[in-house]
MILUM-430977 format. One record per residue: chain; residue number from 1; x, y, z of N, C-alpha, C, O in turn. Coordinates in Angstrom, 2 decimals, decimal comma. Layout:
// MILUM-430977
A/NUM/X/Y/Z/X/Y/Z/X/Y/Z/X/Y/Z
...
This chain:
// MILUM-430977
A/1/0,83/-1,21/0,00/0,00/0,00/0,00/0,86/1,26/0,00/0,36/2,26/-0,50
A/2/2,39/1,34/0,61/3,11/2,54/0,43/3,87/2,83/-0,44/4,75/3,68/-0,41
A/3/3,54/2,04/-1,36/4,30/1,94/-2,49/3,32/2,40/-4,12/3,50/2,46/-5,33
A/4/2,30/2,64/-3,14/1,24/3,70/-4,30/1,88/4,80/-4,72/2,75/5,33/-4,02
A/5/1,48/5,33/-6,06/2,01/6,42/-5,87/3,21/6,87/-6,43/3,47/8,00/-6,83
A/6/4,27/5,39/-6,41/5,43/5,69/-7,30/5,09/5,34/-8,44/3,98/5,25/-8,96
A/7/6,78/5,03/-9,04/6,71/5,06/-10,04/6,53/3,89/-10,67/6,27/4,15/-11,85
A/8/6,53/2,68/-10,48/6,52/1,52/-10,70/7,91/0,85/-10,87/8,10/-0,36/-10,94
A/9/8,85/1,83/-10,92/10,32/1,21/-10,88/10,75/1,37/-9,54/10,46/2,37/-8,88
A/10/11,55/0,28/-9,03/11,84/0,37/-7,62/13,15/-0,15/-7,63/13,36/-1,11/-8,38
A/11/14,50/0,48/-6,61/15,62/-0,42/-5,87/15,47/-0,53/-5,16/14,93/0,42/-4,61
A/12/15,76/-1,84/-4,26/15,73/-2,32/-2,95/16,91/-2,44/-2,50/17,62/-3,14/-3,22
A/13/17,41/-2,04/-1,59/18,69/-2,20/-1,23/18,77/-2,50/0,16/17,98/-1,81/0,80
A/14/19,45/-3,29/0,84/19,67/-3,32/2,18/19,78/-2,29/3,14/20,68/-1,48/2,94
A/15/18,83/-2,10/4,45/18,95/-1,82/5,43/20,22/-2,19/6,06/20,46/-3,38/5,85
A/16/21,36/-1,46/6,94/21,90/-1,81/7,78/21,60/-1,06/9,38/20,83/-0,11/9,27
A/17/22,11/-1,35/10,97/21,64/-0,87/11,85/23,40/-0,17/11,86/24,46/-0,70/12,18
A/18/23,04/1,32/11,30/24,33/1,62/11,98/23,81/3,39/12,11/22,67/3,79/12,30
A/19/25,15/4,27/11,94/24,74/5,25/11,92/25,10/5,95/10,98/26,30/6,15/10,84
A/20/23,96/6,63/9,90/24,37/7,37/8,99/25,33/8,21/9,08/25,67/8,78/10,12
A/21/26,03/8,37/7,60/27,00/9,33/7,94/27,34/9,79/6,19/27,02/9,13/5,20
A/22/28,16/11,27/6,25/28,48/11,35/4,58/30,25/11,67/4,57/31,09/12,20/5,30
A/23/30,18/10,92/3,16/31,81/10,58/2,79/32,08/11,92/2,27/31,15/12,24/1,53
A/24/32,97/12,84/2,37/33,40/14,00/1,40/34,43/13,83/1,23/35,15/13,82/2,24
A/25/35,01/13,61/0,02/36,05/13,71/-1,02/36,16/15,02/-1,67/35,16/15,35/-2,30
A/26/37,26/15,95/-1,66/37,56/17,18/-2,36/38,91/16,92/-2,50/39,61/16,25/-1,75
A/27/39,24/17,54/-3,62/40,99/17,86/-3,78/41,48/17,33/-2,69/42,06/17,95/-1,79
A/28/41,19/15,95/-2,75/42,10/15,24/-2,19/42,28/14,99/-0,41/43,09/14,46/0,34
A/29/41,11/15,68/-0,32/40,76/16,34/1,39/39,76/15,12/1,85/38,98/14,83/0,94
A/30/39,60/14,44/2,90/38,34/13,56/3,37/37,70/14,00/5,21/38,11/14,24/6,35
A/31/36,47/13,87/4,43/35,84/14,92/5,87/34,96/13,37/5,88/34,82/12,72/4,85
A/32/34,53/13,02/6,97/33,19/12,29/7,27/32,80/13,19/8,41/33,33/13,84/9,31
A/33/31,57/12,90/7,88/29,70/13,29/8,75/29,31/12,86/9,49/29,57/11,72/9,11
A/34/28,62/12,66/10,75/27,85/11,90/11,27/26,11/12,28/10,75/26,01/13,05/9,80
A/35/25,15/11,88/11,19/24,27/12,39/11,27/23,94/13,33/11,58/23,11/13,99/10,96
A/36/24,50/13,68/12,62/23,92/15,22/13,41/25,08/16,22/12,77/25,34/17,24/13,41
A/37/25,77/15,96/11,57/26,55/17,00/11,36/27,64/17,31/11,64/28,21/18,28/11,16
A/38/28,25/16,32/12,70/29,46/16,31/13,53/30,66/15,98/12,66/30,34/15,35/11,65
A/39/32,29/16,28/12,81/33,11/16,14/11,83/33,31/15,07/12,53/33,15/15,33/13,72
A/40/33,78/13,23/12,21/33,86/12,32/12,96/34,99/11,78/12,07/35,06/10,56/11,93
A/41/36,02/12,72/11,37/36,70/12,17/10,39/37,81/11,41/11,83/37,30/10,33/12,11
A/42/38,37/11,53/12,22/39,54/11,16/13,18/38,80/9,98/13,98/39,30/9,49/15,00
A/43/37,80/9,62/13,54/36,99/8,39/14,38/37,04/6,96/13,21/36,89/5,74/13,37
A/44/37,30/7,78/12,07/37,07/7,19/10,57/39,03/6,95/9,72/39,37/7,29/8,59
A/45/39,82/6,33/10,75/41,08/6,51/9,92/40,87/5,56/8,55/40,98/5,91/7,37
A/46/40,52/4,16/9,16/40,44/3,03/7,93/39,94/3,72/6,61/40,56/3,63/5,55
A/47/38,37/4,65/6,82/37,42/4,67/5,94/38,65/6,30/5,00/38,95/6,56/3,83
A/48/38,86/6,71/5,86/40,07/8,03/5,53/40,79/7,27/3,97/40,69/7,45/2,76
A/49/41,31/6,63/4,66/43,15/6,30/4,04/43,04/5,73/2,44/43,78/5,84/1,47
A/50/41,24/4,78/2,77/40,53/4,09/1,29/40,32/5,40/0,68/40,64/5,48/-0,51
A/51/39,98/6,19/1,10/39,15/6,77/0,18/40,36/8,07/-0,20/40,09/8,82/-1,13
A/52/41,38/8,23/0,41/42,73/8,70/0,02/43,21/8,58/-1,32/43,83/9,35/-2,04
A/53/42,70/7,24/-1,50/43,46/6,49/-2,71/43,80/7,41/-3,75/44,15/8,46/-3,21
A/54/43,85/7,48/-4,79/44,02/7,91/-6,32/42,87/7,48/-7,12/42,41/8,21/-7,99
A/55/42,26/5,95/-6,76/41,47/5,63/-7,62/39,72/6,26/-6,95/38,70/5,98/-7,58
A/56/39,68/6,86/-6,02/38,47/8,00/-6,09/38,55/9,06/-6,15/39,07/9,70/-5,23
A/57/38,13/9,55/-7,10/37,82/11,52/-7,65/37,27/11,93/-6,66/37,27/11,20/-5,67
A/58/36,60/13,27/-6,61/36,08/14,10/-5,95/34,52/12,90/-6,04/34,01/12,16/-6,89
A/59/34,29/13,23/-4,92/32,73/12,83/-4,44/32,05/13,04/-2,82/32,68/13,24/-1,78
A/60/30,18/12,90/-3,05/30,07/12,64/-1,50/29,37/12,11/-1,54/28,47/12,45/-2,31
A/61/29,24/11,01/-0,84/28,86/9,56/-0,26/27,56/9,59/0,75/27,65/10,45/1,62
A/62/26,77/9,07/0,77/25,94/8,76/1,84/25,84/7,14/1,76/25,63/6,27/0,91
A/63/26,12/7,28/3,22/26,49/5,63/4,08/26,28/5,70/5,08/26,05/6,69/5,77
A/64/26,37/4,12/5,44/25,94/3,92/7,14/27,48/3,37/7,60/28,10/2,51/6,99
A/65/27,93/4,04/8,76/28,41/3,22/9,26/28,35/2,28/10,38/27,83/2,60/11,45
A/66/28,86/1,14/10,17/28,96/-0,07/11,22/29,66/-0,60/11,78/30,68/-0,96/11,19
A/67/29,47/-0,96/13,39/30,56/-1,41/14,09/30,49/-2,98/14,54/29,62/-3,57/15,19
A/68/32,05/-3,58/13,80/31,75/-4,89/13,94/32,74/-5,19/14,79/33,74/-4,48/14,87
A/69/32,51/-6,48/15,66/32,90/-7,02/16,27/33,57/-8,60/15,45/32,94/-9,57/15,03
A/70/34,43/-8,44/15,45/35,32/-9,31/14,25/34,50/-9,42/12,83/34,64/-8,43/12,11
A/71/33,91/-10,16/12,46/32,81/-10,68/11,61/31,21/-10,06/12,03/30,39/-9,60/11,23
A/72/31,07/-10,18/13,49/29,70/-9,67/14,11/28,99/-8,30/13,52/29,85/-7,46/13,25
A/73/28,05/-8,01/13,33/27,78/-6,66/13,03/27,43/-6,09/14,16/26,58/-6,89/14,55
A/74/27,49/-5,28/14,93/26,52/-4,43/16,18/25,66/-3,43/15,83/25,55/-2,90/14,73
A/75/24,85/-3,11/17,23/23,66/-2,76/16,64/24,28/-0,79/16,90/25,22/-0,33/17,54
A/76/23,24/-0,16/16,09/23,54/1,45/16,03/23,89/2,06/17,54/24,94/2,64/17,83
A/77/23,20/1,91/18,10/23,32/2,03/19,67/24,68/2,13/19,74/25,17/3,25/19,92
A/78/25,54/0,98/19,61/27,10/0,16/19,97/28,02/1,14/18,33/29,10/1,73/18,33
A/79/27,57/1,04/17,79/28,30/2,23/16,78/28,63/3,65/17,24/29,70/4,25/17,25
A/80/27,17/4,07/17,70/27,06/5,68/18,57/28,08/5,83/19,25/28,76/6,84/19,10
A/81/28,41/4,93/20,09/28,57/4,76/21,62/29,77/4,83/21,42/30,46/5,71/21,94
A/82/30,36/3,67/20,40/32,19/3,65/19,89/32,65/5,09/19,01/33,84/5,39/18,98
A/83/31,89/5,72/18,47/32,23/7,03/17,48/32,38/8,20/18,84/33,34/8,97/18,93
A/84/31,57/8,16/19,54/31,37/9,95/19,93/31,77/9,04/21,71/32,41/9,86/22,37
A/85/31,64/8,13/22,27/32,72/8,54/23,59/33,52/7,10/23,54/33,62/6,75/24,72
A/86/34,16/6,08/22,67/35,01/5,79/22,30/34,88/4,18/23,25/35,81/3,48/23,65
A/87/33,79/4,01/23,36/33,41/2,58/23,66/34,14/1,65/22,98/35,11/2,04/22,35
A/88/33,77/0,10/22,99/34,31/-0,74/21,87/35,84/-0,90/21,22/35,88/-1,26/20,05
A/89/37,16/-0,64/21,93/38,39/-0,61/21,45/38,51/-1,28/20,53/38,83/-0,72/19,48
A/90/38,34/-2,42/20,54/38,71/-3,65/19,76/37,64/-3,82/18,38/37,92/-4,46/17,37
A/91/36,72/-3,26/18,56/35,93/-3,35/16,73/36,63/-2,65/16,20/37,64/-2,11/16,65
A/92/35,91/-2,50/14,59/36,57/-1,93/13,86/34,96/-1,93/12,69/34,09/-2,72/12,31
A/93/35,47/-0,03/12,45/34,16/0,22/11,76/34,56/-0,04/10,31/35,61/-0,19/9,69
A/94/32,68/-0,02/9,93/33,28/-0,40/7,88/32,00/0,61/7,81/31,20/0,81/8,72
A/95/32,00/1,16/6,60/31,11/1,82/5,75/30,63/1,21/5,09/31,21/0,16/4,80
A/96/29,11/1,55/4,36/27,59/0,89/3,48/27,87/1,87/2,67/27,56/2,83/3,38
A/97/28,25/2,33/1,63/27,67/3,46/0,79/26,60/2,75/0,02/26,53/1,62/-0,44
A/98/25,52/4,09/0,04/24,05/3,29/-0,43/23,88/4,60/-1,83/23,68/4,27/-3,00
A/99/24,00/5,73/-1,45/23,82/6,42/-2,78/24,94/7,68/-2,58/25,54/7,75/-1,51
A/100/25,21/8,79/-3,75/25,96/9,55/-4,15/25,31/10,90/-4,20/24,16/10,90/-4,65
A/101/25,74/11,88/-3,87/25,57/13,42/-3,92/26,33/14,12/-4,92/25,91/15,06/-5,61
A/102/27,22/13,72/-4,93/28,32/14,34/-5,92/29,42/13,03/-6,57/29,82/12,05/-5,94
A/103/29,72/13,40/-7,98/30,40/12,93/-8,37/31,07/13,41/-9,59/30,48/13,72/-10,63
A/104/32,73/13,47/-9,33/33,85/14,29/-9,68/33,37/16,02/-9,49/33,16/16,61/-8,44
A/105/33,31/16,44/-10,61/32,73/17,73/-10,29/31,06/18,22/-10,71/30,74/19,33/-11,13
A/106/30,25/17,18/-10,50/28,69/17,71/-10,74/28,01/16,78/-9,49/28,18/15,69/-8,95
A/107/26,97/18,18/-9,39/25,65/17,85/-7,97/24,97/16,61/-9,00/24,78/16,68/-10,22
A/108/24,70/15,54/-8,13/23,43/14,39/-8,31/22,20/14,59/-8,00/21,17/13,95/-8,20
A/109/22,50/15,78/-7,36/21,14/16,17/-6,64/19,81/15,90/-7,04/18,95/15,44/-6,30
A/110/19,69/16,14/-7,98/18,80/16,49/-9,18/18,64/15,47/-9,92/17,56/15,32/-10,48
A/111/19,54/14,66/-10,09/20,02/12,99/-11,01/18,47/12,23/-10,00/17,99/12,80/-9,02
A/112/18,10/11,27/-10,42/16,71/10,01/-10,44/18,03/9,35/-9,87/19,18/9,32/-10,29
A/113/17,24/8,70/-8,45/17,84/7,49/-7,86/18,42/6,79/-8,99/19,65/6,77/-8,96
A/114/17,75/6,06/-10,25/18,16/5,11/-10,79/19,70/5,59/-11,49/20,59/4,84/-11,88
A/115/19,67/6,98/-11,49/20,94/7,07/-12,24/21,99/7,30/-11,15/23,15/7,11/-11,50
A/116/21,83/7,59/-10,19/22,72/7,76/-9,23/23,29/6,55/-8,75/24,38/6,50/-8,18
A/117/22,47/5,47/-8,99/22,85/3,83/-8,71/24,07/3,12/-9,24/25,00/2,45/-8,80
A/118/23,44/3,76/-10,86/24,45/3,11/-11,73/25,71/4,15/-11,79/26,83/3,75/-12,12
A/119/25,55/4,99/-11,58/26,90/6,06/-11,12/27,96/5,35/-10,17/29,19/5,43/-10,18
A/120/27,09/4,64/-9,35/28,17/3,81/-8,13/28,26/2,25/-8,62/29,04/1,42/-8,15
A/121/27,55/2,08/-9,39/27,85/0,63/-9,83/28,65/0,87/-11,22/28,90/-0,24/-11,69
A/122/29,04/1,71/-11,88/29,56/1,78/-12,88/31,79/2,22/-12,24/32,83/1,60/-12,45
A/123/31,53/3,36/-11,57/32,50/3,99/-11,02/33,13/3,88/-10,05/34,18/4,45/-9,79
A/124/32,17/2,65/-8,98/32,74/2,77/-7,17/32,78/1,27/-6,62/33,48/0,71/-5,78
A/125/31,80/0,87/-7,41/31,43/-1,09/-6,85/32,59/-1,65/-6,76/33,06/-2,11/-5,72
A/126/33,34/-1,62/-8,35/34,27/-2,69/-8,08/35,52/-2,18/-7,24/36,56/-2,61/-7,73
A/127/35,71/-1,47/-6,22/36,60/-0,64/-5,81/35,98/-1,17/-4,09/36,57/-0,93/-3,04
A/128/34,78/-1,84/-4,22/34,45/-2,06/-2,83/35,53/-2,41/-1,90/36,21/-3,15/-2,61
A/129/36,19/-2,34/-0,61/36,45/-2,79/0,51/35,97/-3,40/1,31/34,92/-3,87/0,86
A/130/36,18/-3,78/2,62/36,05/-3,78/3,84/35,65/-2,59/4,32/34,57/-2,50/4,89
A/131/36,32/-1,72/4,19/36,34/-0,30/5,14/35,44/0,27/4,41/34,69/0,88/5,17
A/132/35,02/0,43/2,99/34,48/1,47/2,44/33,87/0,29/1,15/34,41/0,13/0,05
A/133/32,52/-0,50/1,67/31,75/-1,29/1,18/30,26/-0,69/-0,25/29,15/-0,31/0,14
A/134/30,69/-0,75/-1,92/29,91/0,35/-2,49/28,64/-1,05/-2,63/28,74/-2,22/-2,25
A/135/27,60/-0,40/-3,29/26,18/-1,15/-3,60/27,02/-2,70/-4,18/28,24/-2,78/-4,23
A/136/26,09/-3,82/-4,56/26,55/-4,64/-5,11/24,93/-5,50/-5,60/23,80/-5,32/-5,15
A/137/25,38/-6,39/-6,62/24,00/-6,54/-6,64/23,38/-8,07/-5,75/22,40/-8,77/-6,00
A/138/24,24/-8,16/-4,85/23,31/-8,95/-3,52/22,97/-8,19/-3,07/21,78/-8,50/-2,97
A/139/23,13/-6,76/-2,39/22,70/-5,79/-1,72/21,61/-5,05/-2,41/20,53/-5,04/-1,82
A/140/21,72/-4,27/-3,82/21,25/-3,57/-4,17/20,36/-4,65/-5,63/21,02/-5,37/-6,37
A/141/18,93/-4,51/-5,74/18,63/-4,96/-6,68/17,22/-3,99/-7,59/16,49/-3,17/-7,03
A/142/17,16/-4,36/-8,99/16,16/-3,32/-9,68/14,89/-4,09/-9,46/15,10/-5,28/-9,28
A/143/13,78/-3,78/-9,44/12,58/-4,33/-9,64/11,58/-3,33/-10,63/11,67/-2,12/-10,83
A/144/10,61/-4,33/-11,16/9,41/-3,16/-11,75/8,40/-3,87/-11,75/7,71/-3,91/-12,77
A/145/7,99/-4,71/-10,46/7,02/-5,39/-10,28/6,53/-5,43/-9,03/7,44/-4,86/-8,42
A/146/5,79/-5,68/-8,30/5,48/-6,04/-7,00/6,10/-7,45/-6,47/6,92/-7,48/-5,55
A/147/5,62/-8,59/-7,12/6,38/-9,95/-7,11/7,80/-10,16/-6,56/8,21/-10,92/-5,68
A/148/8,73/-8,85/-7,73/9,69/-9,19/-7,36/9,98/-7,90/-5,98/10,13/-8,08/-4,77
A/149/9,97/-7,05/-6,51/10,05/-6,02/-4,50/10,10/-6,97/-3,41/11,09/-7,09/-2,69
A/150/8,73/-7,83/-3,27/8,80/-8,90/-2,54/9,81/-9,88/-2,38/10,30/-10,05/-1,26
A/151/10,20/-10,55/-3,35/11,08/-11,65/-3,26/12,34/-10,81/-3,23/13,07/-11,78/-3,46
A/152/12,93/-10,11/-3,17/14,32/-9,15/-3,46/14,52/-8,81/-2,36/15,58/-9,13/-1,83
A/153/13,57/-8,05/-1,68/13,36/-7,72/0,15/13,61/-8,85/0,51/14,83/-9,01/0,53
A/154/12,94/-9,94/0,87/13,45/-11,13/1,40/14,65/-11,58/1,09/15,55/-11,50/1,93
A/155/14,83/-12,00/0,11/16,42/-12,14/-0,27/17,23/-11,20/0,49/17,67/-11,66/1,54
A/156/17,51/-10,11/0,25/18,59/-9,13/1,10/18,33/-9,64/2,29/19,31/-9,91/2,98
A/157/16,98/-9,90/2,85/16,65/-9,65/4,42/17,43/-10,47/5,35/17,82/-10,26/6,51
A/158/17,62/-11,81/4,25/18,46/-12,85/4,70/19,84/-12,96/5,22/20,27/-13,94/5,83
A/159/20,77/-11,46/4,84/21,96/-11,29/4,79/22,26/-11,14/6,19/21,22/-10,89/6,80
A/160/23,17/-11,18/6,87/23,97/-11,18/8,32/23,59/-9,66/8,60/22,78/-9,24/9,42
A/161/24,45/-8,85/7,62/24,07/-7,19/8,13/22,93/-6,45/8,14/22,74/-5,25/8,36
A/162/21,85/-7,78/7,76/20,98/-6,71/7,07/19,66/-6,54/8,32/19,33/-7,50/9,01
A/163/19,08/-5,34/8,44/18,27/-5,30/9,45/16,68/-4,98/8,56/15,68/-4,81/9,26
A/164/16,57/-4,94/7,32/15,96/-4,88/6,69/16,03/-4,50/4,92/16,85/-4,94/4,11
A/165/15,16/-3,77/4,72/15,72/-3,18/3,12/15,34/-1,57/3,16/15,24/-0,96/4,23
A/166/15,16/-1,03/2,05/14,84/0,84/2,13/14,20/-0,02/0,35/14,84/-0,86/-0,28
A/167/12,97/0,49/0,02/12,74/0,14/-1,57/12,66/2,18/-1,40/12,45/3,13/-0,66
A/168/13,04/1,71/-2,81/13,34/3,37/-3,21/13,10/3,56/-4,36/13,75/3,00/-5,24
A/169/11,88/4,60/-4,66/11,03/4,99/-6,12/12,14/5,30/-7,28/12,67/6,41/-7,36
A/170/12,53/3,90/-8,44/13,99/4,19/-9,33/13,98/6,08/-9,31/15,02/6,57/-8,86
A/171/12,96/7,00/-9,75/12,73/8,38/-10,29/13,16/9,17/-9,04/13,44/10,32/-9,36
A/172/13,29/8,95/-7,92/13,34/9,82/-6,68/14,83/10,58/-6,61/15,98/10,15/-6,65
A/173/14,37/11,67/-6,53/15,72/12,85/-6,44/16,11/12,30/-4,94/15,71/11,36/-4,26
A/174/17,42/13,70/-4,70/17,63/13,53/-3,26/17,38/14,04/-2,57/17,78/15,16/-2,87
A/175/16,76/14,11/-1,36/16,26/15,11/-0,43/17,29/15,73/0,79/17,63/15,13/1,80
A/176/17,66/17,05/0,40/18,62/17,75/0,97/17,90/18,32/2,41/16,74/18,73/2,45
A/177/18,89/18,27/3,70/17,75/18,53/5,03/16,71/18,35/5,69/16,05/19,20/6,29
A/178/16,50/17,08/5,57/15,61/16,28/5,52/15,77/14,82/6,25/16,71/14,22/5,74
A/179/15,29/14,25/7,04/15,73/12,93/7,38/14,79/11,67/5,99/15,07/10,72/5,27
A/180/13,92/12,30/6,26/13,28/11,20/5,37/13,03/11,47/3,85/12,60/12,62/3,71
A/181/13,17/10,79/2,65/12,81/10,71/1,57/11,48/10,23/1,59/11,26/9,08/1,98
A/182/10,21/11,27/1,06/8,98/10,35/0,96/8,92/9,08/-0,13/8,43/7,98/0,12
A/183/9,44/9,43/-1,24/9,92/8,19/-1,72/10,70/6,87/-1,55/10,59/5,98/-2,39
A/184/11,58/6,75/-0,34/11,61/5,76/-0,03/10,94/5,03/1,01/10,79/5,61/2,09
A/185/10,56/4,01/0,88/10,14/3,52/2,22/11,00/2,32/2,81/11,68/1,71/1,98
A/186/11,05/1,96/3,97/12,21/1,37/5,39/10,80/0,16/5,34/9,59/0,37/5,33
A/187/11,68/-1,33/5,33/10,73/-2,36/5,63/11,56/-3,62/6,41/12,20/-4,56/5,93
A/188/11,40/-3,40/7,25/12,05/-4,15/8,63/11,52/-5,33/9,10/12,00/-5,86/10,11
């Protein structure tokens, strides 16, 4: 029923329980975000040093990050807790990038989810890490049916990290200041 309304094209991509955050890449500069806006780059060396590389241009990232306990994933709570008063010594965080704001020198802003997808599956996927994990298509899949939304959600749902999915209208811009996209909807 919340899925009236779109467009009939949909990605589903995995839910993870962590805490949002955005990647900024400039001339060579790397800032991470927390949610609330906070600079949490010095909390972020691993996710730093990847994204240092040569082989990423200018960009900015929206991702979750997660704190695992060897293999374990933990829940957002235990992420919070290790970022901002330094809980958890021994994990070690990894990044979800789920979609793109910028890439090299033009706003996405304005770009349809669906093209912003293939922007990271064309330019960032195969570059995935550990530390700095891009869409893939176990994670991220297309649908233009109901049938499959269904079976695709389940599938992801199945994954270790996954705490659910986000289906997201393929046509949906990005919503700047804002927590929620009315176009996507969270199915847990």
């Amino acid at each position: 029923k919340e899925l009236k309304g779109f467009s009939g094209d949909w990605v589903i991509q995995e839910k993870y329980d962590g805490m949002r955050i955005q990647i900024h890449k400039i001339d060579d500069k790397v800032k991470i975000y927390s949610y609330n806006e906070k600079d949490i780059t010095d909390k972020c060396p691993d996710q730093v040093k990847e994204m240092k590389q040569k082989q990423y241009g200018d960009c900015i990232l929206d991702a979750e990050l997660i704190l695992f306990d060897e293999d374990e994933p933990l829940h957002r709570a235990d992420t919070i807790s290790h970022v901002f008063k330094g809980k958890y010594p021994n994990a070690t965080l990894r990044a979800h990038v789920f979609d793109i704001m910028r890439h090299e020198n033009r706003s996405l802003l304005e770009e349809t989810f669906e093209d912003r997808i293939t922007i990271l599956f064309n330019n960032y996927s195969s570059r995935s890490s550990t530390e700095v994990a891009f869409p893939s298509k176990k994670d991220t899949r297309m649908a233009d049916n109901l049938k499959d939304v269904e079976d695709y959600s389940k599938e992801i749902m199945e994954m270790p990290t996954s705490e659910g999915v986000v289906i997201k209208d393929a046509t949906s811009t990005y919503y700047v200041g804002t927590r929620k996209n009315p176009k996507w909807i969270k199915w847990k």
